[in-house]
N, C-alpha and C positions, 0 to 999 in steps of 0.2 A: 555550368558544371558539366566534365565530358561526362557520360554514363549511358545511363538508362533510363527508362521512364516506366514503373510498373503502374500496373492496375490494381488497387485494395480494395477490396469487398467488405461493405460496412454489413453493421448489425443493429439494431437496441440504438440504443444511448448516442451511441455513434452515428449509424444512418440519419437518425432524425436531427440530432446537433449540423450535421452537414447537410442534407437537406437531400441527399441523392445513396442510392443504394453503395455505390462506389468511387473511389479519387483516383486520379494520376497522379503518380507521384515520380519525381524524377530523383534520381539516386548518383552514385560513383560508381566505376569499375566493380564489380564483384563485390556485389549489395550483400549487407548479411542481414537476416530478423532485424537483431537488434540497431542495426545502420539503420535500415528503413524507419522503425520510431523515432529514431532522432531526427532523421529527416522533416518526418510528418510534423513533430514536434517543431520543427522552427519553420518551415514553410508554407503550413497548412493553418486552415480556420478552423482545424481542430485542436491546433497545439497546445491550448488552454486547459482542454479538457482531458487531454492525454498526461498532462503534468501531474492532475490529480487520481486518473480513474486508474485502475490493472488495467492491463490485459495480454491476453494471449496470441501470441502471432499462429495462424494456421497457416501452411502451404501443402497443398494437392491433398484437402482434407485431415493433415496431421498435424497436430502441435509440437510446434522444431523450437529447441533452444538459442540462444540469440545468435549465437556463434554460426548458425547454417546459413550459408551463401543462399541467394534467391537467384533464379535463371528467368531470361525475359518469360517464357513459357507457363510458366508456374501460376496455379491458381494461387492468390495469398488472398488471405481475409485476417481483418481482427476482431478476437473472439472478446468480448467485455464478459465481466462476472456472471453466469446464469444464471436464468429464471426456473422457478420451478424447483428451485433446491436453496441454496442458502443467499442469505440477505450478507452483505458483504462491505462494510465501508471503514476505510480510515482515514484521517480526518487530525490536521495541526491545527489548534487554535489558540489566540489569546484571552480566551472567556472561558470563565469557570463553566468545567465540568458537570454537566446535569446526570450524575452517576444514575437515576431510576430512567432516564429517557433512553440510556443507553441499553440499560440491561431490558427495558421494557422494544428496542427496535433489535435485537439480537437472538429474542424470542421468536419461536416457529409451534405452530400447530401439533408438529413430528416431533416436538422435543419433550425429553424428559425431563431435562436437567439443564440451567443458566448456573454456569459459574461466571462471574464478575470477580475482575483484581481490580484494586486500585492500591496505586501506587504514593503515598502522599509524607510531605515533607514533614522531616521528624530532626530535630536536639537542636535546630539551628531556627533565626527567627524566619530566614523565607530562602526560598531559590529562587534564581534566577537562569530563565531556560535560554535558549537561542538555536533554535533549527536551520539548517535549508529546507524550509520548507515544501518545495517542489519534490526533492527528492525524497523528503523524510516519507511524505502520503503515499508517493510511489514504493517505495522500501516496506510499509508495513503492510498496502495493500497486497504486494506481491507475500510480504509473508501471513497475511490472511489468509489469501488464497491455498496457500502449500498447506495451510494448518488444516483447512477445510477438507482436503481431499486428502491428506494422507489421517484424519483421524473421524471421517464422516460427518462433521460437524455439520449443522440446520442455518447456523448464524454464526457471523463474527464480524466485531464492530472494535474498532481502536479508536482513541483520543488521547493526543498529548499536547498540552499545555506550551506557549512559550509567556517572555516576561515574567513578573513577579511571583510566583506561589509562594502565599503566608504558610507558617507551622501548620502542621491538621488538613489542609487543601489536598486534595489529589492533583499530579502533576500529569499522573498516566493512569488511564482507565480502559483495559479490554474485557470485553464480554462476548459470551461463545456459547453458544446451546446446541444439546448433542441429543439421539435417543436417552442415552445412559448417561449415569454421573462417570464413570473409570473414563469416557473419549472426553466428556465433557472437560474434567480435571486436565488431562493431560493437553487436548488444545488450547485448553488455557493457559497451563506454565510454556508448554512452546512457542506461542504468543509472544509473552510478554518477555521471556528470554530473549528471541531473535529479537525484537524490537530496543530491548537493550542491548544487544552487541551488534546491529549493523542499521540504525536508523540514522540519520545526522543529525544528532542532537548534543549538544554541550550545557553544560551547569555551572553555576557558581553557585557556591555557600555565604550565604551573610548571616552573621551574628547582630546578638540585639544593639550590643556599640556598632555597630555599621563596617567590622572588619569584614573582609571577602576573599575569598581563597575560590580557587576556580580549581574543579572537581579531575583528579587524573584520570583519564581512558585508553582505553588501547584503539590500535587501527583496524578496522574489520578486515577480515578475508576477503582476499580477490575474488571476483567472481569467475565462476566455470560454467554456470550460465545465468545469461542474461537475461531477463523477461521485460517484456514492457513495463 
């Protein structure tokens, strides 16, 4: 590939998954943030964990949106979820929901207040989910992340469900702990809204005779920036 070849400065999670403080990475013409994750994502022995984890691109100490060109010169690092402030994870699975282990890892010291939603099938005998997975954990982790810092939040933990969910099950479970209940509420419904209008996830309906209707949605909004 013609390009470049930068330098990333690992962290956390990162550092030690790779085994060295920092990677070469080789890129195209006029790398942007978000270029270089996709990059690291298919050509590195971190792409695994990049599929699943947020994070943050920093260059020359400031967190740029994806859209920013990277120049050979440039310090870049990637930042993973902090320590020291909130617990942060989200998470696609095909195994029922443990709603107390969630609101019990979402919990902090500093918090006043765990709101937990859950989300769970109702009038019809079950749903049936189907995600892209990769992108879905990416999608809700980035929007854990926004919910955490624009409403102070201590924790926030997402879960959704694919394959079958019976009547009664939860299909989606977030929880979010704040000093106060007013941040804590409101991280929770911005939560669990973004996650319904921009995660990749699709439904069907089945009824108890076995009919099936697959659920209508809209297309999310382009993005204007992109984060890992």
């Amino acid at each position: 590939m013609a390009g470049m070849r930068l330098q990333v400065r690992l962290f956390a999670g990162l550092r030690e998954a790779a085994g060295a403080d920092s990677i070469e990475v080789e890129v195209g013409d006029d790398p942007t943030a978000a270029g270089l994750l996709d990059e690291m994502r298919d050509q590195t022995e971190l792409g695994k964990l990049l599929q699943r984890m947020p994070v943050r691109v920093a260059v020359n100490s400031s967190y740029v949106a994806g859209e920013t060109v990277l120049e050979a010169g440039d310090e870049i690092a990637l930042v993973p979820p902090i320590s020291g402030g909130s617990q942060i994870r989200a998470t696609v699975t095909n195994e029922t929901i443990d709603i107390a282990a969630i609101s019990k890892e979402a919990g902090d010291p500093a918090a006043g207040a765990v709101v937990v939603f859950q989300g769970v099938t109702r009038e019809v005998a079950r749903l049936e989910y189907e995600a892209y997975v990769e992108m879905a954990e990416q999608r809700m982790g980035e929007i854990l992340i926004d919910c955490v810092e624009r409403f102070g939040l201590t924790g926030a933990v997402a879960e959704h469900r694919t394959g079958e969910v019976p009547l009664g099950e939860p299909s989606v479970v977030v929880a979010v702990s704040a000093p106060h209940r007013p941040e804590a509420f409101d991280g929770a419904r911005e939560a669990i809204d973004r996650i319904k209008a921009e995660a990749p996830v699709w439904k069907v309906e089945v009824t108890a005779d076995g009919v099936s209707h697959r659920v209508e949605g809209s297309l999310p909004d382009v993005d204007h920036e992109v984060v890992g």
